[in-house]
Structures are given as C-alpha cells and as structure tokens.
C-alpha positions in Angstrom: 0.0 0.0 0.0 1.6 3.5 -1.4 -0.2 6.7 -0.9 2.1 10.2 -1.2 0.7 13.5 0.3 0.3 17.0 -0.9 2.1 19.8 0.8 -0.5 21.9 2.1 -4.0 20.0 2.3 -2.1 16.3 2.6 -4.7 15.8 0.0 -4.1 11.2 -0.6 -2.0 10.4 -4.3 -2.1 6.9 -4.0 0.8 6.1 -6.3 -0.1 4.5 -9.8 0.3 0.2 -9.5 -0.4 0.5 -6.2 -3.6 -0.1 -3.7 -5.1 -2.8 -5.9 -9.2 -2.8 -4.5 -9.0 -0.1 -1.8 -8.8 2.8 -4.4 -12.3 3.9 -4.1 -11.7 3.9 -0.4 -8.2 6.2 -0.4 -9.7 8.3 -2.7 -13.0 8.7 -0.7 -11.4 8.9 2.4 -8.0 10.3 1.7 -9.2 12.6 -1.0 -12.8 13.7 -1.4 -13.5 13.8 2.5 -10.5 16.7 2.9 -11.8 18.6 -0.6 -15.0 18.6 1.1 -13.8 20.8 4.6 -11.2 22.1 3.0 -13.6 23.9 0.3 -16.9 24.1 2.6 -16.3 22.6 5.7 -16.8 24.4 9.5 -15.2 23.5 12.9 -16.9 24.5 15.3 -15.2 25.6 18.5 -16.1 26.4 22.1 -14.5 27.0 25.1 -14.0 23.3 26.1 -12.3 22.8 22.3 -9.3 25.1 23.8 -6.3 24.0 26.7 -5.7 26.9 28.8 -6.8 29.1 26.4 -4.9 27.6 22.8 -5.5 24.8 20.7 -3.2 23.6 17.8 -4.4 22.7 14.5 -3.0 20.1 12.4 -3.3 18.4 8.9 -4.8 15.0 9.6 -4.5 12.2 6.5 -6.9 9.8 5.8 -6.5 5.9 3.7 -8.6 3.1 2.7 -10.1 2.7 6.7 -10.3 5.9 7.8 -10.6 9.8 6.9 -8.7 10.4 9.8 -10.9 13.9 10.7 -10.6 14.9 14.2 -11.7 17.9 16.2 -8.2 19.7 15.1 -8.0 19.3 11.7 -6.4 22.1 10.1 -7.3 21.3 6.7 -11.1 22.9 7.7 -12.1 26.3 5.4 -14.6 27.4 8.4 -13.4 28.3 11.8 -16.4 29.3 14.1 -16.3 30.1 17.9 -18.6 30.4 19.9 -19.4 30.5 24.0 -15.9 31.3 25.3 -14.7 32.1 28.6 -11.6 34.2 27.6 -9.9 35.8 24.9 -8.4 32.3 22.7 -5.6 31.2 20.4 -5.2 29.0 17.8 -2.0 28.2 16.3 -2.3 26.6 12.8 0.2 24.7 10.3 2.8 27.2 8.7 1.9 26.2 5.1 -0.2 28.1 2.5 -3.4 28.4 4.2 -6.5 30.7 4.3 -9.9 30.2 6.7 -13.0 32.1 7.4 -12.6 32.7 11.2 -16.0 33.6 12.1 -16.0 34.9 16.1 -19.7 34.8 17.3 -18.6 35.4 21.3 -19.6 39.2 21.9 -16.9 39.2 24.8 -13.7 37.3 23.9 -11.5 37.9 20.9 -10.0 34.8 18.9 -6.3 35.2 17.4 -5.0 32.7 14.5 -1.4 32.3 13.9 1.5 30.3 13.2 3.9 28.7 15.5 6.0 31.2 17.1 4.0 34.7 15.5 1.4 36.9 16.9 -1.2 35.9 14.2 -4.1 38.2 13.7 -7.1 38.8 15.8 -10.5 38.9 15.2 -12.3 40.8 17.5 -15.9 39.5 19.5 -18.5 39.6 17.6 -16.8 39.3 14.0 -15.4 37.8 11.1 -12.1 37.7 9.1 -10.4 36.5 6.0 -7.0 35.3 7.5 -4.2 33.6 4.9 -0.6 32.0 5.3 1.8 35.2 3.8 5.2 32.9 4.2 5.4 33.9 7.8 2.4 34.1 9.7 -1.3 34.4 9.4 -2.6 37.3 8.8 -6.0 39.2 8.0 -7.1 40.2 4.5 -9.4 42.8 4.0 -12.4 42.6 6.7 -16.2 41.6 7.0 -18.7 43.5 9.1 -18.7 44.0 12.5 -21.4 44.5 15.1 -25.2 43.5 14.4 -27.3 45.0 11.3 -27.7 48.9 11.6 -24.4 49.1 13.3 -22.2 52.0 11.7 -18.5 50.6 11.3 -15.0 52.1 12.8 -11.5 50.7 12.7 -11.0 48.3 15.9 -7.4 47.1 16.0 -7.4 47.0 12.6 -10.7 45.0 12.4 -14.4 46.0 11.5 -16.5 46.7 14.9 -19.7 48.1 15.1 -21.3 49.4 18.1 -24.9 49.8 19.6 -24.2 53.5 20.2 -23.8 54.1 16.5 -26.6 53.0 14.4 -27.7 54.1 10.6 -31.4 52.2 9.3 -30.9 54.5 6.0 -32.7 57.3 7.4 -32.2 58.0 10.8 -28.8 58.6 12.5 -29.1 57.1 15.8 -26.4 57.9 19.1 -26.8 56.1 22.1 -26.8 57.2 25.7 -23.5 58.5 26.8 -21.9 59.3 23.5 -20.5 62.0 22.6 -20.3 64.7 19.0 -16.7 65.4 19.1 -15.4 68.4 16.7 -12.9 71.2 16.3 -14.6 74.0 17.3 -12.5 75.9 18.8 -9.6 76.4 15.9 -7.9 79.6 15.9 -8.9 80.1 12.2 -12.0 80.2 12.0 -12.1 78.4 8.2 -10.8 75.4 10.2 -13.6 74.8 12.7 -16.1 71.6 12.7 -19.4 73.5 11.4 -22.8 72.7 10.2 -24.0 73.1 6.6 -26.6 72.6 4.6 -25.6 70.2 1.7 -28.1 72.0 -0.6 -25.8 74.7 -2.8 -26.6 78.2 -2.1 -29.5 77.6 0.5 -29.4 78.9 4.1 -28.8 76.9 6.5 -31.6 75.9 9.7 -30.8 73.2 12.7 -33.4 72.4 14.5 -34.1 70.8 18.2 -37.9 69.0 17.7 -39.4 66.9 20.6 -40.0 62.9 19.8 -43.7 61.6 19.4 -46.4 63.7 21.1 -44.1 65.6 23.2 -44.4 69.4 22.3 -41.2 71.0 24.1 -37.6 71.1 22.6 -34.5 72.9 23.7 -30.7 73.9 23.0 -28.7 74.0 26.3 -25.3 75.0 27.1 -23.7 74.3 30.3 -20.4 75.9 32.3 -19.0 72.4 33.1 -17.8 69.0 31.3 -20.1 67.4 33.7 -23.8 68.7 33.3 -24.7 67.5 36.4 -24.3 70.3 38.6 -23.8 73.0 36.1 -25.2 76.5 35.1 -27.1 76.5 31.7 -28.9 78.6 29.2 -31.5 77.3 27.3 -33.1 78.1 24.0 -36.4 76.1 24.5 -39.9 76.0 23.4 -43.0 75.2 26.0 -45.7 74.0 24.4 -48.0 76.4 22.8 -47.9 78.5 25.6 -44.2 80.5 25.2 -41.0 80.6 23.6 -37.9 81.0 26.4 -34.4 81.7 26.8 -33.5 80.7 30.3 -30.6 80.8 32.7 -31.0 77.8 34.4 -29.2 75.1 36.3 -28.6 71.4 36.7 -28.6 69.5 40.1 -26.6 71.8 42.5 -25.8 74.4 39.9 -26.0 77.8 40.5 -28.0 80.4 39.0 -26.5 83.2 36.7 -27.3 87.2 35.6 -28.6 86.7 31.9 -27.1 89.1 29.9 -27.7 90.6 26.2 -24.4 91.6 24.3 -23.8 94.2 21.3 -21.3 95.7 20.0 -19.2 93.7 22.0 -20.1 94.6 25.8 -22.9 93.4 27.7 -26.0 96.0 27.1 -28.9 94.9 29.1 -28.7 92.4 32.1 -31.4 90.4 33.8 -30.2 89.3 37.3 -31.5 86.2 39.2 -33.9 87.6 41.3 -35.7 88.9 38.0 -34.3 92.7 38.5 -33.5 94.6 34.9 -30.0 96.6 34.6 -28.3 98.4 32.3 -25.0 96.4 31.6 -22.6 95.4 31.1 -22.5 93.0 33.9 -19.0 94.2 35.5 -20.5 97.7 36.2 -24.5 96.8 36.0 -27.2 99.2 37.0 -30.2 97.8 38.0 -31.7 101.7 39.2 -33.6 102.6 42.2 -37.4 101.9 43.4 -39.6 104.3 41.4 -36.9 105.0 38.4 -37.9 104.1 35.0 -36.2 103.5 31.9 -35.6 106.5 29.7 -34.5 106.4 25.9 -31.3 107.7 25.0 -32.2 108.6 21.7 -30.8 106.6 18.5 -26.7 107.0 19.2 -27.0 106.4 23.0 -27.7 103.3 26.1 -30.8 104.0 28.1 -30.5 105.3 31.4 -32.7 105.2 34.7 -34.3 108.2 35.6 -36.9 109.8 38.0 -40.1 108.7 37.3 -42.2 111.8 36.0 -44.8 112.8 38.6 -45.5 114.6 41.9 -42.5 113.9 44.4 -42.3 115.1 48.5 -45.7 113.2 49.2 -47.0 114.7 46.0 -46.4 118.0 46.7 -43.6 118.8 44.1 -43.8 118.5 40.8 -40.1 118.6 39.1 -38.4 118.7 35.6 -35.3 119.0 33.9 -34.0 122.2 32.7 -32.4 120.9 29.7 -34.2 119.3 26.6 -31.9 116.5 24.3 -34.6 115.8 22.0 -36.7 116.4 19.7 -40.7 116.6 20.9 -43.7 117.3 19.8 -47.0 119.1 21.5 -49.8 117.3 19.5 -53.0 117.9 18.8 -55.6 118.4 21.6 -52.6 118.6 24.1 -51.2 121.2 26.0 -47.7 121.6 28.2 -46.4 123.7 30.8 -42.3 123.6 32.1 -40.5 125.6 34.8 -38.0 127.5 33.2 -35.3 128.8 32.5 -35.5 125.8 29.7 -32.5 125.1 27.3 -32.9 123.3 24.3 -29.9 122.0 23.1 -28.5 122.5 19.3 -30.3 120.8 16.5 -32.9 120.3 18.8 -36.5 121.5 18.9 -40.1 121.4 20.6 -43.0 121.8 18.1 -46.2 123.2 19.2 -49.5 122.3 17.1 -51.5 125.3 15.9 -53.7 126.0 18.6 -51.7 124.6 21.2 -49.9 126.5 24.2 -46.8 125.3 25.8 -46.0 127.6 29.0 -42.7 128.1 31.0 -43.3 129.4 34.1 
C-alpha cells in the first residue's frame, strides 16, 4: 500500500500500480473527505475545544479505513467560535493556508497564527479573511462588524460596530453617553467643525424637535464638562404656551445674571432675582425703586431716571431744565415747564397750531 501527500492539504495520491481494490476507499477517504472541509467545511469551537486558552491545528490524512478527521483538523475552510470564557488562540500549520474565522462570542477575541507569531485577531462579535503570507497568518481585508444597523469604525485594525452608533438608512441614531466630538474651537476660524446645509446656495436651519407627542424642545449650554451640577442657558420651546431663553441650572448648579451683548459689551442684564440693569455685567445698573427707563435717543444706552410725577408726598412736581430731544406738543394737548429751559442745538419742541406750551 503506497499513498504520497500534498504539501499543504495532505490531500491522498495513491501512487499508480499500487492499492489494488481499496482505491475507491483512499480516494474517498483520503481525498474527497479533505476537498469537502477544505472547500466548505466548518469546525466549530467552544471553550471546552481550547487547553488553557490555545489549541493547535493540524493536517490529519486519511486511507482506505479511515478519513482520519478529528476535532483539530487544520485542513477545515470554516473556523467558528462560539461560548468562550476568555480571549483564545489557535496556532495553525505554517503552510499556504486561508480560513474564514468567524467569532460569534460578543466578549472574547479569537487570534489565528503560526507557530512562534502573533497571528491576527479577530475581535468579539466578528469575522475575518485570515491567509498564510510565508510567515504568519494574517488578515485580508475585513467583513462586518457588530449587528445590522451598526455603523462601522477601525478596531485594531478589524471591522466593529457598536450599539451607540446605528444608521437604518434614514435616521442617525447615538446612544446614551456618547459624545459629538469636533474642532470647534480652531484659531482660524475656516478650520472649525461647522454645520452646513448640503443643498448649494441655500441657508442653513438646525433644528431641536421633541419625539412623538411631546411638544417642548431645547438647545442647552452648560459651564462644566459634567452637566450634572452646572449652570445653563437654554433656548427652548413650552408647548403652545411660550417661547424662552432661560438661565437655568442642573442638580446643585448655580444660578447666573442673563445678559444681552452688542457691539461687543454686555448691554442689558437680567439678574437672578428677575431685576433689569443696564449692563454690562461688570458695572450693571439695576436703578432705584420708582426709576424708570428713559431712551437715549438713537446713538445712545438707556439710562434710569426719575419717574415723572408729583415727588415730597406729592407735593412737588419737578423737571429738567435741559431738553436733548426732539418733541412734539400734539394735537388736543397742552404743556407747561418751569423754566429757564434750554434746548440743546439741532434740537426743537414743536407746538401744534392751537396749542400753548408755557414756562413758568
């Protein structure tokens, strides 16, 4: 009985003159079993296939009485693991050689290689091409990772997906404690992570909208890395019963002036108990009791002044001696000051035609 061996499969050549009424059998056996695993065939592998962690594959040969197929046969195409209890290795034959390693544990990473080399490794939950380079095994090109939906990202050289990053086609979905990373805080402007419309020459909207029936949506922005126990503003809507921009807080937080900016310095101020000042915030003016607010004209801030009207238990009436702007005594109306009035340059008080202004 003469049978030679291939290299790399140790496919059976039973030599010619030889094995007189067993050829059927070598062939079967020796021959069409190994084509069959070596072009479709799986092993399946679990934790209890591995010794401390590794197990060694290893061409088997098969004759006229036996295939000779075992549990670590390397000449298998499929390699899929399952239900392991630790990150495993599996040293194969150093001799032109590709599988399928498909890892279906969503824990523990599987790493293929040849005796003496670091292989390659596929991580949990995914699948590789891996192939004999003269050397060691390594991992050509790459399958999907994660479950269906799953967006994909580079994990040790390996597809991965994640639950935290899904895509159905239409809706872009991050789960909960993920984070929208971006430059936006480069020095040149140009540079910075923005958002765009993708329509050419449109304007560009982004919007906050509640989910399902809900009818309230904000934008928040806190003080802190940690929104827990921050200070906030909020752009918000409530319902159908008010737009808001809030200063608000989180947790412990603690509540700050709202303040309105132009021209570069902090105009008008709201402070937390609800009071109104004239900013900015460093020098703030939030008046006196009885004061009201009185234009500055069109080049000037608004200031607090007296409010008009008897003073000294209503006994005194007062007014300024000096009049800034430009008024009018209408129709139907009549005035009276106590003098001596100035009015400024390129400034004037019009009296309607049968109308008396008097300065006492």
């Amino acid at each position: 009985m003469t049978i030679n061996y291939t290299t790399n499969l140790s496919l059976a050549e039973p030599v010619t003159g030889t094995e007189s009424g067993t050829w059927g059998d070598d062939v079967n056996k020796g021959l069409t079993d190994y084509l069959d695993i070596a072009i479709a065939g799986t092993l399946a592998l679990t934790s209890s296939s591995f010794t401390a962690n590794a197990l060694t594959l290893a061409n088997t040969t098969g004759n006229n009485s036996s295939n000779g197929i075992t549990t670590t046969t390397a000449q298998y195409y499929v390699l899929k693991v399952s239900s392991l209890a630790a990150n495993v290795t599996i040293t194969a034959p150093s001799s032109s050689k590709s599988y399928i390693v498909v890892n279906n544990d969503p824990t523990y990473t599987v790493t293929i290689k040849a005796s003496g080399q670091t292989g390659a490794t596929i991580p949990a939950s995914s699948k590789a091409l891996v192939v004999y380079n003269g050397t060691d095994y390594t991992q050509v090109g790459a399958s999907a990772g994660g479950s269906t939906t799953q967006i994909q990202y580079n994990n040790g050289g390996a597809l991965a997906g994640s639950s935290n990053l899904t895509f159905n086609g239409t809706t872009l979905t991050m789960g909960s404690s993920t984070v929208f990373a971006g430059d936006f805080s480069n020095a040149t402007l140009l540079s910075r992570t923005v958002f765009k419309t993708s329509t050419s020459n449109s304007s560009t909207g982004i919007y906050a909208v509640p989910n399902g029936t809900s009818t309230a949506a904000s934008w928040q922005a806190t003080n802190a890395a940690d929104p827990t126990n921050a200070s906030k503003i909020l752009i918000a809507t409530n319902g159908s019963i008010d737009v808001q921009l809030v200063s608000g807080i989180n947790g412990t937080g603690t509540y700050l002036p709202l303040s309105i900016y132009n021209g570069g310095v902090g105009t008008f101020v709201f402070g937390t108990s609800g009071q109104f000042g004239i900013g900015p915030l460093a020098s703030v003016n939030y008046g006196t009791s009885g004061q009201v607010l009185t234009s500055g004209g069109a080049s000037a801030a608004p200031t607090w002044q007296p409010a008009p009207g008897p003073a000294a238990s209503g006994a005194i009436y007062t007014n300024t001696t000096t009049i800034s702007t430009n008024y009018t005594i209408t129709s139907g109306n009549n005035g009276f000051s106590v003098g001596p009035i100035t009015i400024s340059s390129g400034y004037a008080v019009t009296v309607a035609s049968g109308q008396r202004w008097v300065v006492l």
